[in-house]
C-alpha positions, -999 to 999 in steps of 0.1 A, spaced: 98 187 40 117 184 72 100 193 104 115 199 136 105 194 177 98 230 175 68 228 146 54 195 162 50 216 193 35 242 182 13 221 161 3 192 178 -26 182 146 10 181 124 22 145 142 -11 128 132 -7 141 99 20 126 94 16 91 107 -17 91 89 7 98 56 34 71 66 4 47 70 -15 53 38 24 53 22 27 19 33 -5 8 26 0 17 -10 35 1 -11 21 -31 0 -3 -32 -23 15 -20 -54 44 -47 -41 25 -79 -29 -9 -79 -35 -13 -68 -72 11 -90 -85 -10 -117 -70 -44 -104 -80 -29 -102 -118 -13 -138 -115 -48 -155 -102 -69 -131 -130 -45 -145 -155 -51 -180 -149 -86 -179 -146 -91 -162 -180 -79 -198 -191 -102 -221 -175 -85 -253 -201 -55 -246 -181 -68 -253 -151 -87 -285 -161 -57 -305 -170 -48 -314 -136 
């Protein structure tokens, strides 16, 4: 939805709305991006303990 100067002035609640939806966006990016990958590769390895003893 586009928004104009107009709606954010007569609906000043409408600006926090949508930061608060930018941030949570990102949030989820970020995690869907860098920090499950890396949760799955360290659950991976340590479902193999042998792996991790040959050192």
């Amino acid at each position: 939805m586009r928004y104009t100067y107009e709606d954010l002035l007569n609906d000043p609640s409408l600006y926090a709305r949508i930061r608060n939806d930018a941030r949570r966006e990102r949030a989820e990016a970020i995690d869907r991006l860098i920090v499950q990958p890396i949760r799955n590769f360290f659950a991976s390895h340590a479902a193999r303990p042998h792996l991790a003893r040959q050192g």
